[in-house]
C-alpha positions in Angstrom: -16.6 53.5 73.8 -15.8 49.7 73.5 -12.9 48.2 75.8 -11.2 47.5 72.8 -11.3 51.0 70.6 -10.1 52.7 74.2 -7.0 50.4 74.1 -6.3 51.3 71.0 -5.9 54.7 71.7 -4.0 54.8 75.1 -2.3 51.7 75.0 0.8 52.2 73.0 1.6 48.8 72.7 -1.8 48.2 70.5 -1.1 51.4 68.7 2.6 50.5 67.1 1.2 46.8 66.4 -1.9 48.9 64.6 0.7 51.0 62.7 2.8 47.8 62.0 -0.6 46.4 60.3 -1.7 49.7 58.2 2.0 49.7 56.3 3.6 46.2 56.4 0.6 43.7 56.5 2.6 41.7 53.8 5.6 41.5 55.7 6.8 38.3 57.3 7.0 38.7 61.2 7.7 34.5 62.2 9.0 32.2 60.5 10.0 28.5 61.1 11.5 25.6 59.1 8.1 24.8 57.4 6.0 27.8 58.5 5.9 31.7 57.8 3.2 34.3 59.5 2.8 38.2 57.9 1.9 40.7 60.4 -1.4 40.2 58.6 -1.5 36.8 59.2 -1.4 37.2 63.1 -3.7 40.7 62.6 -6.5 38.3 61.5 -5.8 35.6 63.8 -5.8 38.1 66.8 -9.3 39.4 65.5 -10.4 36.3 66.3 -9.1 35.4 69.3 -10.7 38.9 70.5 -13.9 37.9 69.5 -13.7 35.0 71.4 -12.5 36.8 74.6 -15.3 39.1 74.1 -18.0 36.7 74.1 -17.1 35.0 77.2 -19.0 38.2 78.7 -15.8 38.6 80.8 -15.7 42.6 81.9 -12.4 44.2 81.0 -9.8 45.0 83.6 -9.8 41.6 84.9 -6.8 39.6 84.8 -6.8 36.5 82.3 -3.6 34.2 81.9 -2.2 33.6 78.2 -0.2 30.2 78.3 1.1 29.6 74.4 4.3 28.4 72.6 6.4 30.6 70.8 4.6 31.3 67.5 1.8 33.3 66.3 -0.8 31.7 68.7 1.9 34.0 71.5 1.2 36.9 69.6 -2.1 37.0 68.6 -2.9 35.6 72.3 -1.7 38.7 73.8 -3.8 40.7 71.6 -6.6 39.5 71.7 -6.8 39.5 75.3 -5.6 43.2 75.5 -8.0 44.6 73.0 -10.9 42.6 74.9 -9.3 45.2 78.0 -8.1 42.2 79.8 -4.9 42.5 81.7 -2.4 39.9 80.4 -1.0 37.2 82.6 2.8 35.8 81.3 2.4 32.1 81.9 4.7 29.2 80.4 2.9 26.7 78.0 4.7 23.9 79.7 3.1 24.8 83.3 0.8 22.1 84.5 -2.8 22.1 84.8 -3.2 22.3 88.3 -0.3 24.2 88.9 -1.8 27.0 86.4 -5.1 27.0 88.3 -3.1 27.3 91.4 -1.2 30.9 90.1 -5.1 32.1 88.9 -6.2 31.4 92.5 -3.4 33.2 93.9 -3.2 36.4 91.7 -7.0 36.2 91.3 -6.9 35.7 87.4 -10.5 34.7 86.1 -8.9 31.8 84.2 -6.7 31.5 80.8 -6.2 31.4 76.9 -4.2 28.5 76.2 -3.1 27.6 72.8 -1.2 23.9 72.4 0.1 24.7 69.0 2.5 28.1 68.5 1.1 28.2 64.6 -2.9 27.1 65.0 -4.8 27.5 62.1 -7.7 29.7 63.3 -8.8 30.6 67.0 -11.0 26.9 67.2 -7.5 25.9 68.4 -7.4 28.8 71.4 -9.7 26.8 74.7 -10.6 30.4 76.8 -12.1 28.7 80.6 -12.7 31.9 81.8 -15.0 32.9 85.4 -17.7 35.4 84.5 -17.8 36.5 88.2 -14.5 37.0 88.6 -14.1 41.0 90.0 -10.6 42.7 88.9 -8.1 43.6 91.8 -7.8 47.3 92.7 -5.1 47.5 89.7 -4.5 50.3 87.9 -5.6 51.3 84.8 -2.5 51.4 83.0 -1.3 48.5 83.7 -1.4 45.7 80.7 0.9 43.0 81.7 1.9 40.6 84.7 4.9 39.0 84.7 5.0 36.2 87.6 7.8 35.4 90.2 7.8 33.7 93.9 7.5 35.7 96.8 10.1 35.1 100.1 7.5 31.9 100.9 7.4 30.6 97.2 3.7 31.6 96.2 3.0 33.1 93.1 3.4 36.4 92.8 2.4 38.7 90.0 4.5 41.8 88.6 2.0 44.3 87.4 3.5 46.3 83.9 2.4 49.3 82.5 2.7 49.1 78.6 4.8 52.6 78.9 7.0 51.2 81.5 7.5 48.1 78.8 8.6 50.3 75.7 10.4 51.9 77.4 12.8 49.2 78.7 12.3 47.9 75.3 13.9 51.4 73.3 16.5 51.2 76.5 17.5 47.9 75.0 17.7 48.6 71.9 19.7 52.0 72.3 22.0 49.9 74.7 22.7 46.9 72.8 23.1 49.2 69.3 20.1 47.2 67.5 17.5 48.1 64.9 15.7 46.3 61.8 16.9 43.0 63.3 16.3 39.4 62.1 16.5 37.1 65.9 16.1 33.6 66.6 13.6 33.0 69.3 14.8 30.1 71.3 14.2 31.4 74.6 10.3 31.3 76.0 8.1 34.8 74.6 6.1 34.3 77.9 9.4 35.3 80.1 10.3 38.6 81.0 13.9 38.8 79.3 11.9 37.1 75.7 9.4 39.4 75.9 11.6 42.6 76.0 14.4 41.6 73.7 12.3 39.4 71.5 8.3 39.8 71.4 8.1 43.9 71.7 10.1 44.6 69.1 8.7 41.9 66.9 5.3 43.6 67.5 6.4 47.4 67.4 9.1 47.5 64.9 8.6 44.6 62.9 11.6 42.8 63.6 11.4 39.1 62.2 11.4 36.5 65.0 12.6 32.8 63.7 11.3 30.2 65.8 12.5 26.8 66.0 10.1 23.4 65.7 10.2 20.4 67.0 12.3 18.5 69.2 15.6 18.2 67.5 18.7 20.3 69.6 19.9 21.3 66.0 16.5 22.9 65.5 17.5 26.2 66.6 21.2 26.2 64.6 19.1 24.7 61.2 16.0 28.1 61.2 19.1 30.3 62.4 21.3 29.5 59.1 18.1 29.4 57.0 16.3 33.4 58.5 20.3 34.6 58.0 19.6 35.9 61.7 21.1 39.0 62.8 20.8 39.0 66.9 20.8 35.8 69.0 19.5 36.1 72.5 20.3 32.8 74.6 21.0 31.3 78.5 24.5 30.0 79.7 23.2 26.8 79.3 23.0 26.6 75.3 26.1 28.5 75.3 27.7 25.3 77.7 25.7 22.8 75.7 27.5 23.9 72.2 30.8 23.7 73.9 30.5 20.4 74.9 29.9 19.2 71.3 32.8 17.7 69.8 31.9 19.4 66.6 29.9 22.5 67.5 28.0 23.9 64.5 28.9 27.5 63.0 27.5 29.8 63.8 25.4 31.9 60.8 27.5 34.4 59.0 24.6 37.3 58.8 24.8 36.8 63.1 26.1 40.3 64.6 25.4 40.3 68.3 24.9 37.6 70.9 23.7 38.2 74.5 23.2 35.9 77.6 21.3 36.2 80.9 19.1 34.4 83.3 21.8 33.0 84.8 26.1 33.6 85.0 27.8 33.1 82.4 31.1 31.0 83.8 34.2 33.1 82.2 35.9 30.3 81.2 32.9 29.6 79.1 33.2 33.1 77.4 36.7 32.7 77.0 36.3 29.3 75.1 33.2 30.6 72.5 35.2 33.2 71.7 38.2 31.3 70.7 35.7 28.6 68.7 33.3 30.5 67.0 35.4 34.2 67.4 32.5 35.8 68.2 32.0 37.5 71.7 29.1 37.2 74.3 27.7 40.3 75.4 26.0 39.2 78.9 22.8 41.4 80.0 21.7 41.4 83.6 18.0 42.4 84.5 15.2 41.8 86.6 11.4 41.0 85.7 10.8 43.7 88.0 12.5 46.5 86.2 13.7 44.9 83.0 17.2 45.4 82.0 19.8 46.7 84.6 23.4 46.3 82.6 24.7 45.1 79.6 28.2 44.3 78.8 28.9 47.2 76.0 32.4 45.8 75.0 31.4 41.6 74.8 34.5 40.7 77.3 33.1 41.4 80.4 31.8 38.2 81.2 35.6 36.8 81.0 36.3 39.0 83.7 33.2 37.8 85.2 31.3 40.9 85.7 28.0 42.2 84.2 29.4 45.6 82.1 27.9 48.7 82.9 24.1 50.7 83.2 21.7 50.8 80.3 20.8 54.1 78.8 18.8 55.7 81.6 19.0 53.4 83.9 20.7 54.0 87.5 22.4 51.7 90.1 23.2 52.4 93.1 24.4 50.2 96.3 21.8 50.2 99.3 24.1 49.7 102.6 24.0 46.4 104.4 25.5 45.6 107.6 27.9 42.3 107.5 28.8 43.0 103.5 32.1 43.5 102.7 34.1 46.7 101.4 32.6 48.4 98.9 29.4 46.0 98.6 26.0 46.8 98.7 22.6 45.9 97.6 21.5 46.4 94.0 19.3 48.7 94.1 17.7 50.2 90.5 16.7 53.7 89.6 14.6 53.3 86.3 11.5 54.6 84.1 10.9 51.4 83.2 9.9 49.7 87.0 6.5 48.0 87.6 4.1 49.5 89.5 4.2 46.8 92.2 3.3 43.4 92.8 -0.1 41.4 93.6 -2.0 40.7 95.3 0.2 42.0 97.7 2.7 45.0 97.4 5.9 45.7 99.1 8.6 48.7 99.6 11.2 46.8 97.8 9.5 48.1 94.2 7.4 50.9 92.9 8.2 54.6 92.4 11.0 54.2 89.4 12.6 52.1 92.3 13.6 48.5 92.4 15.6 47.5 95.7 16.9 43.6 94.5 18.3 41.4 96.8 21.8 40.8 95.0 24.9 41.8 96.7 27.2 43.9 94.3 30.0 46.0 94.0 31.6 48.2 91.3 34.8 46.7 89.3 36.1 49.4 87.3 32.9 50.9 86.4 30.8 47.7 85.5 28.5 45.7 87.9 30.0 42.6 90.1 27.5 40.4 92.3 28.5 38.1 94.9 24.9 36.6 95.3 21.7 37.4 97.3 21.3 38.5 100.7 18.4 36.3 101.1 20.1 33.4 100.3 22.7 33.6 102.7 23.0 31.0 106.0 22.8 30.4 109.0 24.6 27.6 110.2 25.5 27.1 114.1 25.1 30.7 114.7 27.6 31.8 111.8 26.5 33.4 108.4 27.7 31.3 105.4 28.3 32.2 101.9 26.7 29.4 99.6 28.4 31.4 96.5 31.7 30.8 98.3 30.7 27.2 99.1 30.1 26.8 95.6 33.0 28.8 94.2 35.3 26.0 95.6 33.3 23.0 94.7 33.5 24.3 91.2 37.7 24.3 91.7 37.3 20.3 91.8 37.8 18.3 88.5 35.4 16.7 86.8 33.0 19.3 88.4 31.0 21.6 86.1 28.4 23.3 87.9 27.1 23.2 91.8 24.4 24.7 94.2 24.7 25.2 97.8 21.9 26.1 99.7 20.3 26.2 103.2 18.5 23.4 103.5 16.2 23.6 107.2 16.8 21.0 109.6 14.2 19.4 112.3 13.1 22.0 114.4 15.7 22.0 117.2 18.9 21.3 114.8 18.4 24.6 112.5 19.6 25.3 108.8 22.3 22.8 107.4 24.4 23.2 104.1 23.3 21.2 100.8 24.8 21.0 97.4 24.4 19.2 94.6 27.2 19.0 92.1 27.1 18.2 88.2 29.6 16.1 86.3 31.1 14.2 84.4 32.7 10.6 85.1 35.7 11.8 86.5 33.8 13.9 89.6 35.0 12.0 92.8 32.7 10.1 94.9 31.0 12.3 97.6 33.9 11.1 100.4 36.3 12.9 97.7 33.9 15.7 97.5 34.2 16.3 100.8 38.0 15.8 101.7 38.5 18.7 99.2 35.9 21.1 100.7 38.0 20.1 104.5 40.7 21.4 102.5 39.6 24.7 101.7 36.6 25.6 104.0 36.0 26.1 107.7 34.3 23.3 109.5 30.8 25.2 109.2 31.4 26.1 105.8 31.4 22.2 104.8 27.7 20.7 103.2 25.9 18.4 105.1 24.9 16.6 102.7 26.0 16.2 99.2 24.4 14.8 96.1 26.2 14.2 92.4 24.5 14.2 89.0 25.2 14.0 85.6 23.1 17.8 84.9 21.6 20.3 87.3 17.6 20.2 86.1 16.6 23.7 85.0 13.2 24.8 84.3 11.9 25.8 80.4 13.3 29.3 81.1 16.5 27.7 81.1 17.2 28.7 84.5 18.2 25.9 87.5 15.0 25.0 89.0 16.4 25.6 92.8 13.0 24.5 93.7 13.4 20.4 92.6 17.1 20.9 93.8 15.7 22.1 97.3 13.2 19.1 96.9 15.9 16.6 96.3 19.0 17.9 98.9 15.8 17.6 101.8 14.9 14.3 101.2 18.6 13.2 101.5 18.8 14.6 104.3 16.2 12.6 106.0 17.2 9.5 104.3 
């Protein structure tokens, strides 16, 4: 039986988007200011990008990366590749060439389907550089999709997803967060674990519409939201921040119901303020790529208490013991059907098994979630464990400060690890002397960075997360300055 006519029957994935073709092919499934796509539309386009994929000669159950905007080319990427019995590696457009080549030599991928445009015409616009030699990993069978993430040294590391595991965190999410026939606006990257749950799955399985904002304008996203009437508005802290700061923030569609935030905190004071503006609440969602979603705030105030609500529907969390932690903290640890088999190339205990052990410290507030950062990210400075969420929390007490990281930064070989931070804001920030008198104010000796560098805006990656790894870049070569 071809790779592809196999998939269609034990992949359930393939089998809803099949369904979604035999009785709404006319319906529209993306739009964007000047485009519009009908499941058929990406049906016909994902015919061809399989028949590409299976002329490369490629043998099914090798890994292949997919690296497309938002769009149809996203959709009909993934599959394409999946009917073709590839196993479908979750890369950002935006990544650079060598740096893409560098995650397929470290996961073993046999190359990539990149797309430039998110709306190509045909597949002549798809470039598939593929290895014919490549030999799959010992993967299983099941598994369809690989999400990536760093491992402790900051190598690529792939998160291997059965399809099952994937609806099912997808019908969790939807049970949770009270949603059905929605109409979202897809802002936030398809290609990333929390877009691909709230946003591509149910696109492709319920035929939820997904409107998709062009070009470069930062009113792109509020102009296709008014003009789809959208419905459910997944987002980061930092749009939410960004809208605040405009002196004459747009409003918000009327059709909009529900608005959820994650990837990063959500500052309550924040919450607080978009509430009173627009009179809407933010629901903030807390997951992990290697489990999917963890808790969701049911209510929409528990980010301006500044915890993460409660559970998803069949979801557990417990609290692992860890010596040092304070009273009534633990680790995050996750009890869920929808876990990844493991990681590759190389596995650890930490996941597998319905079981995700995490490395955030938590504790339970009245029922819903509170974290007080990660255990690996805590230091080590002169022989006493530091805090850099502590660190931070003060920093962030300063006017004219918006947002700071502290981190370990490691020192010549003899001297050890050394505070950083680097702290965002506006003109009335003090100078770094300032900076520092305050932290002598409120923090031991130890507790104090090293070194300290300002900016107008912490850089974040396309995910819209803080890119810790350019911040780590810049706070070491202060230090040696």
């Amino acid at each position: 039986m071809p790779a592809g006519d196999f998939l269609k029957t034990h992949d359930p994935i393939l089998a809803a988007f099949d369904a979604l073709v035999a009785t709404r092919a006319s319906d529209t499934l993306m739009v964007s200011t000047r485009e519009r796509a009908t499941v058929g539309d990406i049906e016909r386009l994902a015919k061809a990008i399989h028949s590409l994929a299976v002329k490369s000669g490629l043998a099914p159950g090798n890994i292949v990366g997919l690296a497309a905007p938002n769009g149809p080319a996203f959709a009909a990427g993934y599959l394409g590749l999946r009917r073709a019995g590839f196993k479908v590696l979750l890369m950002d457009r935006g990544t650079p060439h060598q740096e893409r080549r560098r995650i397929e030599q470290s996961l073993l991928s046999a190359g990539s389907l990149v797309l430039d445009t998110g709306w190509p015409s045909s597949a002549d616009a798809a470039t598939l550089n593929l290895d014919v030699e490549t030999s799959p990993l010992d993967i299983p069978d099941a598994v369809s999709t690989i999400r990536l993430t760093s491992g402790s040294t900051g190598q690529p590391r792939g998160i291997a997803m059965t399809s099952e595991a994937l609806l099912k965190d997808d019908s969790a999410i939807r049970s949770t967060m009270e949603l059905e026939n929605e109409r979202a606006l897809a802002a936030i990257p398809l290609s990333h674990s929390y877009g691909f749950s709230s946003l591509f799955l149910p696109a492709l399985t319920q035929g939820w519409l997904l409107a998709i904002p062009g070009g470069i304008s930062p009113f792109a996203a509020v102009e296709i939201a008014s003009e789809s009437r959208i419905t459910f508005l997944p987002t980061v802290p930092a749009y939410i921040e960004a809208l605040l700061k405009m002196e004459t923030p747009p409003p918000l569609p009327t059709t909009l119901q529900k608005i959820i935030t994650a990837g990063a905190p959500l500052k309550p004071e924040a919450a607080r303020r978009f509430r009173e503006i627009f009179g809407q609440p933010i629901h903030v969602f807390y997951g992990a790529s290697e489990v999917g979603g963890i808790c969701y705030d049911r209510r929409g105030d528990a980010a301006e208490r500044g915890t993460l609500g409660t559970p998803l529907d069949g979801v557990e969390v417990l609290l692992a013991p860890e010596p040092g932690l304070g009273d009534g903290q633990g680790i995050v640890e996750v009890l869920s059907p929808a876990t990844a088999v493991g990681y590759i190339p190389d596995d650890d205990k930490s996941l597998g098994s319905d079981r995700y052990l995490t490395s955030d410290i938590g504790a339970f507030l009245n029922g819903e979630l509170l974290l007080f950062g990660r255990v690996d990210a805590i230091v080590n400075v002169r022989g006493k464990k530091v805090d850099p969420r502590e660190v931070e929390t003060v920093l962030n007490a300063l006017g004219g400060i918006d947002e700071t990281i502290v981190m370990g930064i490691q020192g010549p070989s003899s001297s050890g690890e050394f505070l950083g931070a680097i702290v965002a804001g506006d003109q009335t920030m003090p100078q770094v002397d300032g900076i520092r008198d305050w932290c002598r104010q409120h923090l031991a000796s130890h507790k104090i960075p090293r070194h300290i560098v300002r900016v107008e805006a912490l850089p974040r990656t396309s995910r819209g997360k803080v890119n810790r790894k350019l911040i780590r870049q810049w706070l070491t070569r202060t230090s040696r300055q």
